[in-house]
DSSP file (Angstrom, degrees, kcal/mol; ACC not computed):
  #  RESIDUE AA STRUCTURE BP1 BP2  ACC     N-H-->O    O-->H-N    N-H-->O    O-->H-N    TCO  KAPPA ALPHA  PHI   PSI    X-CA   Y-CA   Z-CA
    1    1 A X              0   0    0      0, 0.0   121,-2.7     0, 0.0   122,-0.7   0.000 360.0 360.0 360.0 124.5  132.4   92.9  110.2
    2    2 A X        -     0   0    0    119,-0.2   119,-0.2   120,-0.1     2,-0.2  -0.769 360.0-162.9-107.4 157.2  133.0   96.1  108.3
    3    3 A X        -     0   0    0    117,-0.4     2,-0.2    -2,-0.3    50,-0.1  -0.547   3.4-162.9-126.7 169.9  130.6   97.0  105.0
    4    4 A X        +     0   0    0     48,-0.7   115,-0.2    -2,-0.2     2,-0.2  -0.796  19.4 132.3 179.9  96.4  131.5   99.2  102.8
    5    5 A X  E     -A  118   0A   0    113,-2.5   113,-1.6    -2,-0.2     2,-0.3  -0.886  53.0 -93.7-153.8-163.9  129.1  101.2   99.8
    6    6 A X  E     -A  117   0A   0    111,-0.2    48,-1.8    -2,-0.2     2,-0.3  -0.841  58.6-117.9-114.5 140.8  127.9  103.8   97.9
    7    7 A X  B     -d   54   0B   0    109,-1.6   108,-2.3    -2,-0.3     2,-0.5  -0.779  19.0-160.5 -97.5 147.7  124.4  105.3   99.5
    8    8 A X        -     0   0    0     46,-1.7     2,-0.4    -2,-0.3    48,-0.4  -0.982  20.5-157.0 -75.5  94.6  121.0  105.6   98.9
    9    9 A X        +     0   0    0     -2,-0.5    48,-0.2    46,-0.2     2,-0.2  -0.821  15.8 172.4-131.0 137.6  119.3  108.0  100.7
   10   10 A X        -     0   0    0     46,-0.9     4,-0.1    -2,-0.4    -2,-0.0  -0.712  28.1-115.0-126.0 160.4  115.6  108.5  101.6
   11   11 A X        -     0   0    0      1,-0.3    47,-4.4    46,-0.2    -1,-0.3   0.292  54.9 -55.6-106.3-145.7  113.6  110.8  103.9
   12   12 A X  S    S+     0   0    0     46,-0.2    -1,-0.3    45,-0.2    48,-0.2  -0.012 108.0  31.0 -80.8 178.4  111.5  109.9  107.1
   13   13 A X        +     0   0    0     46,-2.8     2,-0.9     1,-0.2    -1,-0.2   0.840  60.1 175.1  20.5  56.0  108.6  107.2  107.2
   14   14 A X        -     0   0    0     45,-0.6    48,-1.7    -3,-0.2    49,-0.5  -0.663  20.0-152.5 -76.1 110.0  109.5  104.8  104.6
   15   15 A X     >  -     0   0    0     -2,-0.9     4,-2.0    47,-0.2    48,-0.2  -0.341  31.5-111.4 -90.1-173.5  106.8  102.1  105.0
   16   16 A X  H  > S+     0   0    0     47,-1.6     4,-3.7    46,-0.3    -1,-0.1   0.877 116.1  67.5 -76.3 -19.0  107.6   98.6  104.1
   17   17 A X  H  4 S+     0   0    0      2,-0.2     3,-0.5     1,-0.2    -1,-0.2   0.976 103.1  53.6 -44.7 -61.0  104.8   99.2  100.6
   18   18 A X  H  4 S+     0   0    0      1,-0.3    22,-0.7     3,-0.1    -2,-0.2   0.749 109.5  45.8 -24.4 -79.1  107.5  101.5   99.5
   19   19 A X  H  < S+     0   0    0     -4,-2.0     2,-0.6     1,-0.2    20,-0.3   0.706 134.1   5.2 -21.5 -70.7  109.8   99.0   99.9
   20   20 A X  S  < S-     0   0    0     -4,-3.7     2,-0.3    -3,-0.5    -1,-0.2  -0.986  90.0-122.7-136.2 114.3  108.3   96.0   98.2
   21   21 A X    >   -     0   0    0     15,-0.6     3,-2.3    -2,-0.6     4,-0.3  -0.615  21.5-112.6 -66.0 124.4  105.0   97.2   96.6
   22   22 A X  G >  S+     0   0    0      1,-0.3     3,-1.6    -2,-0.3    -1,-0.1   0.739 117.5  67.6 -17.2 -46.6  101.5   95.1   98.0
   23   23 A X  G 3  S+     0   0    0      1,-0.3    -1,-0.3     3,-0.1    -2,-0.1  -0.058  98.7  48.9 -89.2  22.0  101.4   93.8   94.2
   24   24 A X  G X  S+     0   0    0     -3,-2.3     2,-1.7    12,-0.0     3,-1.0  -0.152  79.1  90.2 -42.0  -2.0  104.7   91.7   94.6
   25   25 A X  T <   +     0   0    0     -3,-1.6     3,-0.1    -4,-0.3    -3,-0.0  -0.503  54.8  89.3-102.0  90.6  104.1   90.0   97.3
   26   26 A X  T 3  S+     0   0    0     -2,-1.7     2,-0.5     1,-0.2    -1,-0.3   0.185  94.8  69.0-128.9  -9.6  102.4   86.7   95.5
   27   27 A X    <   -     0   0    0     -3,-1.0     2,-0.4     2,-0.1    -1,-0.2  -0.812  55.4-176.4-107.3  75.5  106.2   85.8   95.6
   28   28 A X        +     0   0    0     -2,-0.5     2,-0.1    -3,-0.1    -1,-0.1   0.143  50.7 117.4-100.1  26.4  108.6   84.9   98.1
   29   29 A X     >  -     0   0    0     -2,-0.4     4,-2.1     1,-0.1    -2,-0.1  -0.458  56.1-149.2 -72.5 146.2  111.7   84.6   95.7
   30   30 A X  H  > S+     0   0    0      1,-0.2     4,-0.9     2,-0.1    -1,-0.1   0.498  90.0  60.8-110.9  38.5  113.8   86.9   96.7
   31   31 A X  H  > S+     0   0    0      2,-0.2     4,-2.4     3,-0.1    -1,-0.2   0.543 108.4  52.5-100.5 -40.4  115.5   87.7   93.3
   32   32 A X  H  4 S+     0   0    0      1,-0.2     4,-0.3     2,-0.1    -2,-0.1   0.950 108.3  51.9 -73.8 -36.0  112.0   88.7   92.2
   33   33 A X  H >< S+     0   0    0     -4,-2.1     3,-1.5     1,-0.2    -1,-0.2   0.953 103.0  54.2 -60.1 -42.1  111.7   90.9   95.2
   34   34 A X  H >< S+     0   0    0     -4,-0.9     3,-2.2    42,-0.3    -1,-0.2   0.903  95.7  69.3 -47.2 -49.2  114.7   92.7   94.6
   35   35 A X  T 3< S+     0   0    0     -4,-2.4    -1,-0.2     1,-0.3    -2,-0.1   0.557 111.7  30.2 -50.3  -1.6  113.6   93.6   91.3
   36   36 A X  T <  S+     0   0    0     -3,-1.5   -15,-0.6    -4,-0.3    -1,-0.3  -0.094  84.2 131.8-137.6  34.0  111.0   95.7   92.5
   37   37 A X  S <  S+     0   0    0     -3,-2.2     2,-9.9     1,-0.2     9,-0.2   0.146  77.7   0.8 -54.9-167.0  112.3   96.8   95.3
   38   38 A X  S >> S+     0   0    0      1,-0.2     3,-4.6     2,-0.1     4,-2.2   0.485  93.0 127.5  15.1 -13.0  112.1  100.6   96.0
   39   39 A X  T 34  +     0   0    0     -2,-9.9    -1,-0.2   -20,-0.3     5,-0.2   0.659  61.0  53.3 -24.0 -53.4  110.4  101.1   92.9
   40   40 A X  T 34 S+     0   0    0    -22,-0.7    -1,-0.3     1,-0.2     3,-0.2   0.671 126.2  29.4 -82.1  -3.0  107.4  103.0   93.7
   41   41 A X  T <4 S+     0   0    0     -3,-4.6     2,-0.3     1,-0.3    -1,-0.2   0.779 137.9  23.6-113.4 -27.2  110.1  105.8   95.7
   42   42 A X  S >< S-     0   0    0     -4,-2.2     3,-1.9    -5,-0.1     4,-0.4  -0.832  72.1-168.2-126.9  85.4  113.4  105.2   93.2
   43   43 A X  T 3  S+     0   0    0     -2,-0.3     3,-0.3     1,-0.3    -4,-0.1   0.866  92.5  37.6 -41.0 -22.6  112.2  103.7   89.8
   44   44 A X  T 3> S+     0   0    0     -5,-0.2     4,-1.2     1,-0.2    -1,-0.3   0.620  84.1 107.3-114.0   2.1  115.8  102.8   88.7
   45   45 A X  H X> S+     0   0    0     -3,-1.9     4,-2.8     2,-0.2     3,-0.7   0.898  77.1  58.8 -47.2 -34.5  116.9  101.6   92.5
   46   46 A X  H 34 S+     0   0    0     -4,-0.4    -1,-0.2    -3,-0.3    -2,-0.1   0.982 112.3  37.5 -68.9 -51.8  116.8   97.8   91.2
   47   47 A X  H 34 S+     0   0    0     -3,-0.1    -1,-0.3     1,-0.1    -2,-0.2   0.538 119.9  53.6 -72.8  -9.7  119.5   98.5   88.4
   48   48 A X  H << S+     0   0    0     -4,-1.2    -2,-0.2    -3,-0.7    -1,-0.1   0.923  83.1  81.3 -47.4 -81.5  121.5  100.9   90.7
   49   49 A X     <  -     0   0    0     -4,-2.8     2,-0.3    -5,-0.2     3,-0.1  -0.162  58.7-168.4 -68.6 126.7  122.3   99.4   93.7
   50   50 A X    >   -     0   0    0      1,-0.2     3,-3.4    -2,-0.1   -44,-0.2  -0.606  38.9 -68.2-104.4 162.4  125.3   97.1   93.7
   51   51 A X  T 3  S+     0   0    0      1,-0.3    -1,-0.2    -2,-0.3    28,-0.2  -0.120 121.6  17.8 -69.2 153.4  126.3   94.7   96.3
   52   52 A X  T 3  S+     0   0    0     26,-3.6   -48,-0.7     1,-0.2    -1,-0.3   0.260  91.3 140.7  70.7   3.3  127.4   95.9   99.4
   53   53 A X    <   -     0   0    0     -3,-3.4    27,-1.1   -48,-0.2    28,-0.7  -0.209  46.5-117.3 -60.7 152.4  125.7   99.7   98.7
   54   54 A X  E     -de   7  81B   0    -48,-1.8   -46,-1.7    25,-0.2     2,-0.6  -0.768  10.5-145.9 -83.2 121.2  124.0  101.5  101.7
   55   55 A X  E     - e   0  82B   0     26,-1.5    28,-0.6    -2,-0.4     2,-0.2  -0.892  16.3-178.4-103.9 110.0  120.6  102.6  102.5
   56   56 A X        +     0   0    0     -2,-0.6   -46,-0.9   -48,-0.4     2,-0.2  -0.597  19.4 153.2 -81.9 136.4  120.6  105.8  104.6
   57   57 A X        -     0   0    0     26,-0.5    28,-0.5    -2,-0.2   -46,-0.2  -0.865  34.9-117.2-150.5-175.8  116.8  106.8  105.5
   58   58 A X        -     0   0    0    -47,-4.4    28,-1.3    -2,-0.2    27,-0.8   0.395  54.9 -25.0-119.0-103.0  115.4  108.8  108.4
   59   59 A X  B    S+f   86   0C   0     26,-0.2   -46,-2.8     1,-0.2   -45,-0.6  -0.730 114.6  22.3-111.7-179.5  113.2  108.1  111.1
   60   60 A X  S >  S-     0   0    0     26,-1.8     3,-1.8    -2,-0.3    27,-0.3   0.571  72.6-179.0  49.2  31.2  110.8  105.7  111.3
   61   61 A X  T 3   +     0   0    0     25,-0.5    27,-1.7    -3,-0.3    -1,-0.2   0.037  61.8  21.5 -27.6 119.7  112.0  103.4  108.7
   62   62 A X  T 3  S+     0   0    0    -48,-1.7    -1,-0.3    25,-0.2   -46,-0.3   0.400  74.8 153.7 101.9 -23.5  109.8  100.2  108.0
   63   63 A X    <   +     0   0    0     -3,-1.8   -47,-1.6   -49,-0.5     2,-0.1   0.498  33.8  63.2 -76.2-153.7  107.1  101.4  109.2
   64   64 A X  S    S-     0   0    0    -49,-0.2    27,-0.1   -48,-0.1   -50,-0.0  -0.617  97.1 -15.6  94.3-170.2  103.7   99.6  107.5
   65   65 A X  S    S-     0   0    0      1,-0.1   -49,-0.1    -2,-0.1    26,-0.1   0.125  71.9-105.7 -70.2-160.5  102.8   96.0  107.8
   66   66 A X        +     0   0    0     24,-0.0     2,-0.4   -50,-0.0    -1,-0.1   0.071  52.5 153.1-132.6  39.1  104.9   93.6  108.8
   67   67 A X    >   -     0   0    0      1,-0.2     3,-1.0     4,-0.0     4,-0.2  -0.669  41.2-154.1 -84.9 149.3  105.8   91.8  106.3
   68   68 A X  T >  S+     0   0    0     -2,-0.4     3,-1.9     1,-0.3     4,-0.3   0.735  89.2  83.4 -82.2 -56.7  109.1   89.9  106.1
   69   69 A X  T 3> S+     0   0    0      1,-0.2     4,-3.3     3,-0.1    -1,-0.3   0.755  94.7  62.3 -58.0 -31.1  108.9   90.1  101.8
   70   70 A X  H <> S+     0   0    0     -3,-1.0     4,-1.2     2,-0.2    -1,-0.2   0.878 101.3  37.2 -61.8 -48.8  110.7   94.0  102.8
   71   71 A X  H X4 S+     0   0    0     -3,-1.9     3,-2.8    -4,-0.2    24,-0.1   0.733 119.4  54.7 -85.6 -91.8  113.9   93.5  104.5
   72   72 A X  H 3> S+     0   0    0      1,-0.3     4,-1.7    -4,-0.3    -2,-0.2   0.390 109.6  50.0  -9.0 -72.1  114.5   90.2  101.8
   73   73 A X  H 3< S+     0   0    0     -4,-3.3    -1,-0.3     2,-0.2   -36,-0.2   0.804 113.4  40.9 -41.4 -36.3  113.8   92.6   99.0
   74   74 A X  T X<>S+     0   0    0     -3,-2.8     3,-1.8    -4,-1.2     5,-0.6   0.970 121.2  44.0 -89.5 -64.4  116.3   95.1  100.4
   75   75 A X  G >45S+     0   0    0      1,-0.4     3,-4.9     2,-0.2    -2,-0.2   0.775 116.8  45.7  -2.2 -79.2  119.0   92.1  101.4
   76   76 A X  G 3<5S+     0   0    0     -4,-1.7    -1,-0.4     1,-0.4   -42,-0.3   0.065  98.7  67.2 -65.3  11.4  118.4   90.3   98.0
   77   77 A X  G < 5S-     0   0    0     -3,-1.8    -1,-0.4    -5,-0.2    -2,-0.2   0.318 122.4-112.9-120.1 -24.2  118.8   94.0   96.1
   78   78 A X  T < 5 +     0   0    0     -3,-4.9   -26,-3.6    -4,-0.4     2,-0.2   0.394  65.7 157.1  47.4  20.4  122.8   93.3   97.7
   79   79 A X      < -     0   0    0     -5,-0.6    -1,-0.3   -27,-0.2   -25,-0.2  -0.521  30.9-155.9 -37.5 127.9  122.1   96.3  100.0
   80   80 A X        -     0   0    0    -27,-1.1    21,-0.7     1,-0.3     2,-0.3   0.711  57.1 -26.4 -53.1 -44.4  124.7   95.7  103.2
   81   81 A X  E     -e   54   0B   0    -28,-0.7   -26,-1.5    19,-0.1     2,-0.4  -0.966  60.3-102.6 170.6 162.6  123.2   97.3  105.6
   82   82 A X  E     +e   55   0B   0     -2,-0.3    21,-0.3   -28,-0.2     2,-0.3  -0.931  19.6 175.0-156.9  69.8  120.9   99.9  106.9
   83   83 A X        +     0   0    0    -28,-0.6   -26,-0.5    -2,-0.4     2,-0.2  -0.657  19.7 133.4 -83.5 144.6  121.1  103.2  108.4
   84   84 A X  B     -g  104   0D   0     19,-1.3    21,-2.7    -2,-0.3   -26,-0.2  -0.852  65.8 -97.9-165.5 168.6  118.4  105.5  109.4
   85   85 A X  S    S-     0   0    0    -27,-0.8     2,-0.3   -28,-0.5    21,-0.2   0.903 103.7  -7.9 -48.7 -61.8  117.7  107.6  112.7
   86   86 A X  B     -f   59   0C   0    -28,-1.3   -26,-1.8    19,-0.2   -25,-0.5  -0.812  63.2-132.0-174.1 146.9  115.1  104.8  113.7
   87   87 A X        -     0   0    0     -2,-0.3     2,-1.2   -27,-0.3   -25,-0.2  -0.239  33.2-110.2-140.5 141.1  113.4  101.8  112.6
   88   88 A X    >>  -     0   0    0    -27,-1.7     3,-3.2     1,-0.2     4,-0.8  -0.852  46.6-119.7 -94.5 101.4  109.7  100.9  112.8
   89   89 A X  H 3> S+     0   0    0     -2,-1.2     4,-1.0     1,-0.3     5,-0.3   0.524 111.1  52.0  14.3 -67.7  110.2   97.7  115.9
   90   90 A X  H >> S+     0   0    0      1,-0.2     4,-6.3     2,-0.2     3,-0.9   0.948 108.3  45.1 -32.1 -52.2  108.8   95.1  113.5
   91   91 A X  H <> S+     0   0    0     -3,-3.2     4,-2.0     1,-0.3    -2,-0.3   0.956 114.4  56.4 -73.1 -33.9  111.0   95.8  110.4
   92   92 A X  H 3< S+     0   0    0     -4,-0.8    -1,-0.3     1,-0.3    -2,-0.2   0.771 107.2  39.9 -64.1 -26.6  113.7   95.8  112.9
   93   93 A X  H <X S+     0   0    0     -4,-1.0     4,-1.0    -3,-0.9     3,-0.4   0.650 116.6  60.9-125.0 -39.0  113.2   92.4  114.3
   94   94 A X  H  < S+     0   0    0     -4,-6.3     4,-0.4    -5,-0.3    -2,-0.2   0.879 104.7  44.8 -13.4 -66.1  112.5   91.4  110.5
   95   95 A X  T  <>S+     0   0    0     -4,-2.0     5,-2.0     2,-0.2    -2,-0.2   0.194 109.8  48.4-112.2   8.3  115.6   92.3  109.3
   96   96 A X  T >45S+     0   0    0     -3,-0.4     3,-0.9    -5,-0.2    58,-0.6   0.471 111.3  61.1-102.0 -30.0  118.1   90.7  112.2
   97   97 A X  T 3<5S+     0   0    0     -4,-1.0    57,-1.1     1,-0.3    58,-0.4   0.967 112.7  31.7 -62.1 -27.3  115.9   87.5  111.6
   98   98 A X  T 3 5S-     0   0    0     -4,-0.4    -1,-0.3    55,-0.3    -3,-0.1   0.269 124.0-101.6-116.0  15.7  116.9   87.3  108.1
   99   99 A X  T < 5 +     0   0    0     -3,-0.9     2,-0.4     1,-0.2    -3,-0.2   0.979  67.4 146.7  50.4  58.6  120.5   88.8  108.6
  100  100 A X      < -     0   0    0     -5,-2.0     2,-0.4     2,-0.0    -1,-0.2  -0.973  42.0-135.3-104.6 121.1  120.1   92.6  107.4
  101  101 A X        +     0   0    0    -21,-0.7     2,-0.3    -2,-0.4   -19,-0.1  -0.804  31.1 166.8  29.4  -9.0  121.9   94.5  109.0
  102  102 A X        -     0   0    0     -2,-0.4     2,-0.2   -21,-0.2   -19,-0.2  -0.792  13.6-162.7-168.6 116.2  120.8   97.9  110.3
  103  103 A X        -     0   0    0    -21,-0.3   -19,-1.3    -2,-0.3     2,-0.4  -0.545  14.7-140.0-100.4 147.6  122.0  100.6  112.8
  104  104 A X  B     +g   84   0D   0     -2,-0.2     2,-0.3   -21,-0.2   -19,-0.3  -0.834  41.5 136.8 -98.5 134.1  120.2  103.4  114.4
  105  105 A X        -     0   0    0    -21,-2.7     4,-0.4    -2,-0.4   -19,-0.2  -0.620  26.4-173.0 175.0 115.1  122.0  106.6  114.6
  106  106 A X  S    S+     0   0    0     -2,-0.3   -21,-0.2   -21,-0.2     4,-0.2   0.685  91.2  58.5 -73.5 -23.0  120.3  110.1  113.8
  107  107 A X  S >> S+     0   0    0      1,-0.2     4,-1.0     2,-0.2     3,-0.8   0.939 117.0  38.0 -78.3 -41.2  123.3  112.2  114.0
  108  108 A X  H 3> S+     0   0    0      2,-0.3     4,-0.5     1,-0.3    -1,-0.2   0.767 121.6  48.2 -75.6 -30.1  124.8  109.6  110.7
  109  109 A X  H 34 S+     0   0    0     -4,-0.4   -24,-0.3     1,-0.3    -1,-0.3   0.293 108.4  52.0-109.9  -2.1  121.0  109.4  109.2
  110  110 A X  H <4 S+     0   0    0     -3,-0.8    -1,-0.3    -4,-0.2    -2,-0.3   0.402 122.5  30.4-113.6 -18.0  120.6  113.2  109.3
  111  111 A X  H  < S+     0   0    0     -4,-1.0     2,-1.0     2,-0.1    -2,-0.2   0.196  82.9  98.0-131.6   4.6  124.0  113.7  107.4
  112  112 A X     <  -     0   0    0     -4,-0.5     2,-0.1    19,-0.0   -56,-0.1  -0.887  60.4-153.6 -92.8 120.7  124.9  111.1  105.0
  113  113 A X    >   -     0   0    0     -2,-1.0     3,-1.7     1,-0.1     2,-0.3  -0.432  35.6 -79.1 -74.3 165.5  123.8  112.3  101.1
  114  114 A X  T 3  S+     0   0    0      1,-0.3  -106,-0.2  -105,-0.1    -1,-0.1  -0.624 117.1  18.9 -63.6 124.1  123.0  110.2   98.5
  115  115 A X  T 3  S+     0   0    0   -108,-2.3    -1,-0.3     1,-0.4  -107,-0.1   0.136  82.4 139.5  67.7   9.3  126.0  108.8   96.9
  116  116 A X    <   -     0   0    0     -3,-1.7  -109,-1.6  -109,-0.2     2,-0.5  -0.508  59.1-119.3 -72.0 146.5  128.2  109.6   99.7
  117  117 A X  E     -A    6   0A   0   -111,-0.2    14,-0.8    12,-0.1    13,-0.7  -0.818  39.7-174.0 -80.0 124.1  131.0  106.2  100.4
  118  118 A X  E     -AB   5 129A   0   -113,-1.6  -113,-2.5    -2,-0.5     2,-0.3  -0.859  16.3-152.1-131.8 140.3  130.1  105.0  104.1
  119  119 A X  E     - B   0 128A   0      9,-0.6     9,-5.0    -2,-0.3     2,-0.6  -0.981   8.3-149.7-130.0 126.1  131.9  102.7  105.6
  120  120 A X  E     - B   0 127A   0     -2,-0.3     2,-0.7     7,-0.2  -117,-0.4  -0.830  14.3-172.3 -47.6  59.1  130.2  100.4  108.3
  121  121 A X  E  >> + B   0 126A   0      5,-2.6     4,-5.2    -2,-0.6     5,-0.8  -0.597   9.5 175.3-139.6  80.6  132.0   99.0  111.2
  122  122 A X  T  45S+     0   0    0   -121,-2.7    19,-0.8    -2,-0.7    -1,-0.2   0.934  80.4  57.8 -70.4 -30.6  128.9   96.4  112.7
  123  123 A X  T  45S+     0   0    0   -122,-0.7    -1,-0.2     1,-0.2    17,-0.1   0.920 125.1  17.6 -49.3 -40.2  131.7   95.1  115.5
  124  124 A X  T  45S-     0   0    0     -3,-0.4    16,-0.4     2,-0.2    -1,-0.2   0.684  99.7-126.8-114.5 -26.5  132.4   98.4  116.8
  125  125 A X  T  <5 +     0   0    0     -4,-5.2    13,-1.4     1,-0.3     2,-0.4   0.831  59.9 142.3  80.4  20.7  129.1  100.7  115.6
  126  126 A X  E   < -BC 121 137A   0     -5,-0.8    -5,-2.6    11,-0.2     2,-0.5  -0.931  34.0-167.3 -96.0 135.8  131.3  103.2  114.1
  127  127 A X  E     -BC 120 136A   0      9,-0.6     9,-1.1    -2,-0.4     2,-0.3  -0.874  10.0-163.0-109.3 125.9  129.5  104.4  110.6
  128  128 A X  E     -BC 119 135A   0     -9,-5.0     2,-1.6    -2,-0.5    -9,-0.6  -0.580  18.5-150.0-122.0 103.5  131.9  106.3  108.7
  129  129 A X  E >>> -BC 118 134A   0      5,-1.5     4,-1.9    -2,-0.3     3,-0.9  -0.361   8.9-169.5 -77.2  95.0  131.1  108.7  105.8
  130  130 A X  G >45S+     0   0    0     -2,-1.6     3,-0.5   -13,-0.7    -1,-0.2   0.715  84.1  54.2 -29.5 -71.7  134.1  108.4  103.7
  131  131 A X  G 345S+     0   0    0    -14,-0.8    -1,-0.3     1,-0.2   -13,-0.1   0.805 120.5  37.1 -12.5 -71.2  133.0  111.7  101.3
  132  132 A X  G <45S-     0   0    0     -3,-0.9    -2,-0.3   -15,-0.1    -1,-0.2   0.370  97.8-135.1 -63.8 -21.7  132.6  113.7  104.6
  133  133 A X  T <<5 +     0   0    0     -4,-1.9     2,-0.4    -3,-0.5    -3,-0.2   0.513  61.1 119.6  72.0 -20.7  135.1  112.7  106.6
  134  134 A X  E   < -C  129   0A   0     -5,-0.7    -5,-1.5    -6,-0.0     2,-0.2  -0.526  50.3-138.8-108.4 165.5  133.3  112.4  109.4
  135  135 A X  E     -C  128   0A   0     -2,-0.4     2,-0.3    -7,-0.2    -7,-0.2  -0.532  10.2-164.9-100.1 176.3  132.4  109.5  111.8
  136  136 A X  E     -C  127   0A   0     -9,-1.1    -9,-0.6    -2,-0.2     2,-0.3  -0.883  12.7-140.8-146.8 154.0  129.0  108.4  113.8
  137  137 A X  E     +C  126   0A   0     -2,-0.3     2,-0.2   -11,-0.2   -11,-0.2  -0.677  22.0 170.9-149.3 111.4  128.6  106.1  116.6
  138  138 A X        -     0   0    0    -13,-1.4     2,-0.2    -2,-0.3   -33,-0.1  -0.643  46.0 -77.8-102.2 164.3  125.8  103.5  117.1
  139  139 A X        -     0   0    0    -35,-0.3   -35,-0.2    -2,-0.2    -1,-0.1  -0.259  46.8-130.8 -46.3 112.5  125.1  100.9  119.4
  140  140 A X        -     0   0    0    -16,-0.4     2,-0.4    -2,-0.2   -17,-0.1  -0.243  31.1-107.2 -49.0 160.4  127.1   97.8  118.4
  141  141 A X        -     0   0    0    -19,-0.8     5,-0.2    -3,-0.1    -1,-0.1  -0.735  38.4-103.3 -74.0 126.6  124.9   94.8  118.2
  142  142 A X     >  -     0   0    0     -2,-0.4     4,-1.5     3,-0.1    -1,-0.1  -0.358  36.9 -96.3 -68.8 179.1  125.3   92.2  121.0
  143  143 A X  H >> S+     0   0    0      1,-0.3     3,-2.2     2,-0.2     4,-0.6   0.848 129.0  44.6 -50.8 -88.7  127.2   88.9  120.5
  144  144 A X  H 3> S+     0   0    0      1,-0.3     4,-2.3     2,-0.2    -1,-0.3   0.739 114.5  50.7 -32.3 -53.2  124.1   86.9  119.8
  145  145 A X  H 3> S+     0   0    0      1,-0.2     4,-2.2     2,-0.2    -1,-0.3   0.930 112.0  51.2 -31.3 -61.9  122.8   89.9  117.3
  146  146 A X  H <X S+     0   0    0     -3,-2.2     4,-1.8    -4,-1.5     3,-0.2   0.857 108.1  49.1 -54.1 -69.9  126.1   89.6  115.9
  147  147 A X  H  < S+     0   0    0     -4,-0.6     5,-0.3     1,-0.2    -1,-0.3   0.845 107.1  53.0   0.1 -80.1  125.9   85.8  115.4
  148  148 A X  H >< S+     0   0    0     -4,-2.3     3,-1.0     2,-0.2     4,-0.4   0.808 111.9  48.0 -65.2 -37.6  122.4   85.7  113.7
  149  149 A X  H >< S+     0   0    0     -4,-2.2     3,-1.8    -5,-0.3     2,-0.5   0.980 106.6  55.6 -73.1 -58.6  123.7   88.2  111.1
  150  150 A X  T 3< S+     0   0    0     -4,-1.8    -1,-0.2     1,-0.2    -2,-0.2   0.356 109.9  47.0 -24.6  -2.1  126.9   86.5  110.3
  151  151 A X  T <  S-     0   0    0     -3,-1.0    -1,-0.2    -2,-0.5     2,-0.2   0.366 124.8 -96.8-116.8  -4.6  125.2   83.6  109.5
  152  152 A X  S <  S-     0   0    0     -3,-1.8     2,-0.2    -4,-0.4    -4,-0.1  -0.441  79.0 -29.8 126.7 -60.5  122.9   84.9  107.6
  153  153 A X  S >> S-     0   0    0     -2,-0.2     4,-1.2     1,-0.1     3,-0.9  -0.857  88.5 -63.4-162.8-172.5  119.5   85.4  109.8
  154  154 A X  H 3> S+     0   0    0    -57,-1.1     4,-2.1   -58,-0.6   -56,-0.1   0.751 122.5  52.9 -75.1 -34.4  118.2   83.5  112.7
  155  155 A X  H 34 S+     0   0    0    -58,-0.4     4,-0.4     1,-0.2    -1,-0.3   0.228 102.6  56.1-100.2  46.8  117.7   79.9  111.2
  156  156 A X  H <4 S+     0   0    0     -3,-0.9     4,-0.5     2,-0.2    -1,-0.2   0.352 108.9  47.5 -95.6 -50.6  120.6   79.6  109.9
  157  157 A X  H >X>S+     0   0    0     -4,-1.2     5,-1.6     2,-0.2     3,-1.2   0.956 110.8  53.4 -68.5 -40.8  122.2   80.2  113.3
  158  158 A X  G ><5S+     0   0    0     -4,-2.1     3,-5.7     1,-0.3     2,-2.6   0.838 105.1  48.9 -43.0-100.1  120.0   78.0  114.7
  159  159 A X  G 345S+     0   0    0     -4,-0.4    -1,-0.3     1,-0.3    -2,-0.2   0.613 112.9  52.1 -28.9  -9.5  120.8   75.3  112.3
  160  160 A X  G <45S-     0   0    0     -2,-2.6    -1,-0.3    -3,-1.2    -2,-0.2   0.404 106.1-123.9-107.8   0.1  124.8   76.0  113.1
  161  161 A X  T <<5 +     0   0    0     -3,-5.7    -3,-0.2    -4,-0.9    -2,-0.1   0.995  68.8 141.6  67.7  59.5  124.1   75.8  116.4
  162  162 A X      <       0   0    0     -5,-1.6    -4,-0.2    -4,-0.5   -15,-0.1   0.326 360.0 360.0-126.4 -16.0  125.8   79.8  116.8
  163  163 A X              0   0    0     -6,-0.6    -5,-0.1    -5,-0.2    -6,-0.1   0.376 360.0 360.0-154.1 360.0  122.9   80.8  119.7
């Protein structure tokens, strides 16, 4: 599965408030989450981001509680997918349950800018920044990983019987 966007880019230690501010979460639509999504770090991110754009961050991405409402918000925002150097374990395990997306790779998360065109390659883990010219290489997902996003998140595969 290849993606394909325009990026968004953010430093180290995005916690998940950032993401979806504590005062949203009475809600678990996720059309209402998206609308505040990033807010409190990009005011205009909700009206920005267009489907299939990219969020480049740095390390420790996620990091915060561990709520769910975070990767939804960014999903349901029609972010693709998800680079940064590395991912706080929760948010990670969040966001393959609900079928986001999201590679680690520092050398690709230390060098993509903001607006740069990235293209995603989830099959193979080659990130490419289109702008730059240059390529990255992260871990491919295994099969089952692969599965759960393609179907959307993990009970969805479940229910297709896919793992």
């Amino acid at each position: 599965m290849k993606l394909c966007g325009k990026v968004f880019r953010y430093g180290d230690n995005v916690d998940t408030d950032v993401i979806i501010p504590a005062r949203y979460l009475n809600t678990s639509n996720p059309k209402e989450l998206a609308s505040h999504c990033m807010e409190d770090i990009d005011a205009g991110f909700a009206e920005k981001v267009r489907p299939g754009d990219i969020i480049a961050a740095g390390k420790n991405f996620g990091c915060g509680s561990s709520r769910e409402h975070a990767p939804i918000a960014i999903k349901a925002s029609g972010v693709s997918c998800v680079i940064a150097a590395t991912f706080a374990r929760i948010f990670y395990r969040n966001s393959i349950n609900i079928g986001l997306p999201i590679l680690e790779c520092p050398e690709a998360a230390e060098s993509i800018r903001a607006g740069d065109e990235v293209e995603a390659d989830l099959k193979t883990g080659t990130i490419r920044d289109i702008t730059l010219g240059r390529t990255y290489r992260s871990e491919p997902f295994p099969e089952f990983i692969e599965k759960i996003i393609e179907s959307g998140g993990l009970m969805n595969a479940i229910a297709a019987h896919r793992i």
